[in-house]
Rosetta silent file (secondary structure, phi, psi, omega in degrees, C-alpha in Angstrom):
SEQUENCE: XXXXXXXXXXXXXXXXXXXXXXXXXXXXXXXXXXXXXXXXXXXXXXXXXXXXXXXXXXXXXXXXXXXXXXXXXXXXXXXXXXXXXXXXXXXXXXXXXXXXXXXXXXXXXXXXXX
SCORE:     score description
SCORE:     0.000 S_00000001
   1 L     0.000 -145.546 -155.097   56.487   11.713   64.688 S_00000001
   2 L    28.681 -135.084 -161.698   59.121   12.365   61.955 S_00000001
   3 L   -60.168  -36.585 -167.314   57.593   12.459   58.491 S_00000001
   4 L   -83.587  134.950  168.449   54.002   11.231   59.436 S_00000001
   5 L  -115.799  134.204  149.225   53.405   13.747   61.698 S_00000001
   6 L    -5.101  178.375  134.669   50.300   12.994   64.162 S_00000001
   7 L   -87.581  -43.560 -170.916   46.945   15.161   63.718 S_00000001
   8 H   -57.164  -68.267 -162.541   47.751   15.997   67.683 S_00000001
   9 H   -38.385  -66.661 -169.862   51.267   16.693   66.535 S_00000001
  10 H   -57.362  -30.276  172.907   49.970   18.857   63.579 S_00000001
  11 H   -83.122  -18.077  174.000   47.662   20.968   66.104 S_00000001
  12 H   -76.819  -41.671 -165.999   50.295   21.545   68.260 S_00000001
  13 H   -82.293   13.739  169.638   52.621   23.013   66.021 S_00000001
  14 H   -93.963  -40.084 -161.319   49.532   25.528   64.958 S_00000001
  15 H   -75.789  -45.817 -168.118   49.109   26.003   68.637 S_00000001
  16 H  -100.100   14.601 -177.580   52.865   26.858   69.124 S_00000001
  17 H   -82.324  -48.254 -171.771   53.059   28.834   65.593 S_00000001
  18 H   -65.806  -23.628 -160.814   50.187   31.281   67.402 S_00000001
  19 H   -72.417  -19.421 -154.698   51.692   31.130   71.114 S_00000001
  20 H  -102.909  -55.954  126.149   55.211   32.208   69.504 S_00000001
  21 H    43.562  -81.122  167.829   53.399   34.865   67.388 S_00000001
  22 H   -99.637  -18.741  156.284   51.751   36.769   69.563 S_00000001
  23 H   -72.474   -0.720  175.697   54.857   36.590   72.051 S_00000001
  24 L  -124.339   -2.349  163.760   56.723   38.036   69.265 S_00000001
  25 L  -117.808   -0.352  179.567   54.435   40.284   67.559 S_00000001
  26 L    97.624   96.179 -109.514   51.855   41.312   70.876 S_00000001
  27 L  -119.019   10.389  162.779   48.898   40.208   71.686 S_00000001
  28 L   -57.260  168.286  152.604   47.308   43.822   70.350 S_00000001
  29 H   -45.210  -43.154 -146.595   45.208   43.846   67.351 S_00000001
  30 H   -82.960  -52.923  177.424   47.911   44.737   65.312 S_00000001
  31 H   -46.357  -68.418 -177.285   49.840   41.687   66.759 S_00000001
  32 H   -69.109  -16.098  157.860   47.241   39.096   66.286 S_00000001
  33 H   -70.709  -32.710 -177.803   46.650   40.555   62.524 S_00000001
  34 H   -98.362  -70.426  172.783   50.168   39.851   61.671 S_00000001
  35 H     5.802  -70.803 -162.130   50.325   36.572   63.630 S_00000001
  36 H   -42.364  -49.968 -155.848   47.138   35.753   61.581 S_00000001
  37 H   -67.650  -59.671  163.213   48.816   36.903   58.118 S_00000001
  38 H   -44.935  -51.313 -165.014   52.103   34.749   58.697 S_00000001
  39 H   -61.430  -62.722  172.029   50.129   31.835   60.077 S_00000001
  40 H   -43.063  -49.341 -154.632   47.714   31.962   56.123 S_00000001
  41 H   -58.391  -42.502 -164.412   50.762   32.443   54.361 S_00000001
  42 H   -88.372  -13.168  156.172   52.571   29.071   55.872 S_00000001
  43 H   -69.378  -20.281 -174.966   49.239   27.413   55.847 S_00000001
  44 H   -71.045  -23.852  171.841   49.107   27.881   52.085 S_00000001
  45 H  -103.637  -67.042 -157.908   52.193   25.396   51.718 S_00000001
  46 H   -50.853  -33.014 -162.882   51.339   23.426   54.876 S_00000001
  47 L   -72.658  -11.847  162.637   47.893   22.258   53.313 S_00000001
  48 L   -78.595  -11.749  169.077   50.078   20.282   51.152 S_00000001
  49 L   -67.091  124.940 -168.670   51.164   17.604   53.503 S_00000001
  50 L  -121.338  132.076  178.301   49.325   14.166   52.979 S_00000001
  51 L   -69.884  105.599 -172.770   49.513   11.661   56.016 S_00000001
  52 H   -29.469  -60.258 -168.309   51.668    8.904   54.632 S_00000001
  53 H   -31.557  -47.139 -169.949   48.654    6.394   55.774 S_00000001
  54 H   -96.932  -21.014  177.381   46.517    7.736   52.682 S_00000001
  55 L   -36.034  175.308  159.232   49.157    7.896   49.958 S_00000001
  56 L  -129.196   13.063  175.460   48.869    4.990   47.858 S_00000001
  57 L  -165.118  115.618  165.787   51.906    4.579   46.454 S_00000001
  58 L  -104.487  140.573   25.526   55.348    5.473   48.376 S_00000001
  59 L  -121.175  119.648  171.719   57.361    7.341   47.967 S_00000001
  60 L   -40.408  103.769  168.042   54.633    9.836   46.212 S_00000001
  61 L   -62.080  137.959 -179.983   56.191   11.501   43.024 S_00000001
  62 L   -58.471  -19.957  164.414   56.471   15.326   43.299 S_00000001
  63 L  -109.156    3.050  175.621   54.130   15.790   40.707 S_00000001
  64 L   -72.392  144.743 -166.165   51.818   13.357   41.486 S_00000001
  65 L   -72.383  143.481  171.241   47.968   14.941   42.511 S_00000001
  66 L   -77.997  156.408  162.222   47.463   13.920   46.312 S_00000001
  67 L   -69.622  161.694  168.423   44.190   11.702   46.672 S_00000001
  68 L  -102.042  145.754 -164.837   41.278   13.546   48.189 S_00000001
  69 L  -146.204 -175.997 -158.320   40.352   12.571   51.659 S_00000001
  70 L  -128.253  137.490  162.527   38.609   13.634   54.692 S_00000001
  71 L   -71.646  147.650 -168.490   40.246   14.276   58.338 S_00000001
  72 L   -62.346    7.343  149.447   39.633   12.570   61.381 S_00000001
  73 L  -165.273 -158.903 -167.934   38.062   15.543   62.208 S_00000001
  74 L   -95.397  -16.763  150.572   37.285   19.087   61.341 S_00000001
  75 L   -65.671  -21.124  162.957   40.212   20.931   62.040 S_00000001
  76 H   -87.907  -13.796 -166.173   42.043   18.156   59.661 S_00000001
  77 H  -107.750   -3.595  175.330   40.078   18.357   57.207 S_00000001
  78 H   -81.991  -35.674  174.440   40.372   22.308   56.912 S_00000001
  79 H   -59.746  -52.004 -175.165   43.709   21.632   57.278 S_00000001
  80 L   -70.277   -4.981 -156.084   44.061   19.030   53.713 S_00000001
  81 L   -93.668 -175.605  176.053   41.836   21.444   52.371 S_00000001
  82 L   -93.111   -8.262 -173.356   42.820   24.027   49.272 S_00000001
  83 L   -65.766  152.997  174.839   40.363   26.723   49.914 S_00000001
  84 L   -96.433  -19.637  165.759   42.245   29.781   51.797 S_00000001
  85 H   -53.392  -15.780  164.662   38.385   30.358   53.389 S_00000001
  86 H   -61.337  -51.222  164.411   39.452   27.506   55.482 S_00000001
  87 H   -56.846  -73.385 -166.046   42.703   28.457   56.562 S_00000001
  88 H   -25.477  -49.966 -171.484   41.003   31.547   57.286 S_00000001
  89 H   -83.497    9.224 -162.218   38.598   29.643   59.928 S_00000001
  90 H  -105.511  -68.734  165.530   41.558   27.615   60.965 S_00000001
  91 H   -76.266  -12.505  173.169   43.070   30.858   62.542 S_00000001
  92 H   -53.610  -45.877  163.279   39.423   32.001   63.775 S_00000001
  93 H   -28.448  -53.474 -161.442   39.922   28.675   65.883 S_00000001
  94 H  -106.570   -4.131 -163.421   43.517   29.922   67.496 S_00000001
  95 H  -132.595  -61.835  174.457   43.269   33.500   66.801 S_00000001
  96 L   117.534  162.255 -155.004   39.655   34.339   67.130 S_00000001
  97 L   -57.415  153.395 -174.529   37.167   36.071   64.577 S_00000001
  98 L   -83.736  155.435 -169.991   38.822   38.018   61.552 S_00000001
  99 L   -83.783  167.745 -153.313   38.071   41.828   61.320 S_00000001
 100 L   -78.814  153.832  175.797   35.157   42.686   59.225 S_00000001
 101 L    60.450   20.045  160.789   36.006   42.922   55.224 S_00000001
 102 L   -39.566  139.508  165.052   39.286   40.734   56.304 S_00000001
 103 L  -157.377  118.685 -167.009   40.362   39.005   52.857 S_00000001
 104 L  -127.912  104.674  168.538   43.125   36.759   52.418 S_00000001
 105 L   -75.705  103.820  164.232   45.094   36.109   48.754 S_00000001
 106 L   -69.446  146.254 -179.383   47.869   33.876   49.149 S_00000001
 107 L   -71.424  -44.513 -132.314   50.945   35.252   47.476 S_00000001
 108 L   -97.177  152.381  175.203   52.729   32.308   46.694 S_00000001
 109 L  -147.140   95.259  169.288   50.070   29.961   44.126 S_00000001
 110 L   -94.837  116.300  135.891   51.419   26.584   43.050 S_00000001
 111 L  -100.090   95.254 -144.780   49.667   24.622   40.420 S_00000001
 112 L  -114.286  -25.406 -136.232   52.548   22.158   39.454 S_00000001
 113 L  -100.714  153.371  174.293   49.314   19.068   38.614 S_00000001
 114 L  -114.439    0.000    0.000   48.655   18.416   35.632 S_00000001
């Protein structure tokens, strides 16, 4: 817990981003689209968290490139990854399939790496 967060830890709080979600937006279509929408947006920063265990040098300069690695399984590794087709299948896991011609842009786009 604290900084290193688990992978169980890290699925939970996905689990209790959707349960809180659809008790606050409805468990309609409409509901589980913006659930979905919030859920991309905050994965689009969350995909930046690296499990202290693989830096290689702490404490990890803010501009340094994370290494690339693979998760102990395939919901982590969807998680580490940068593609937003990931996230996307990340809520098809917790949310269930996306409506047909569904497309997801994150607004916010950091490239800070050099």
């Amino acid at each position: 817990s604290g900084i290193n967060a688990e992978y169980g830890e890290r699925i939970e709080m996905l689990q209790k981003f959707t349960r809180y979600g659809l008790e606050h937006w409805g468990t309609d279509t409409s509901g589980v689209e913006k659930t979905r929408h919030f859920m991309l947006e905050w994965l689009s920063f969350l995909y930046r968290y690296i499990p202290v265990g693989v830096l290689e040098v702490l404490p990890q300069q803010i501009n340094q490139r994370p290494p690339y690695y693979h998760g102990r399984d395939q919901v982590e590794t969807l998680m580490c990854s940068d593609n937003c087709q990931d996230w996307v299948k990340i809520t098809e896991i917790l949310l269930g399939k996306v409506p047909d011609g569904f497309n997801f842009i994150p607004k916010h786009v950091a490239n800070s790496y050099s």
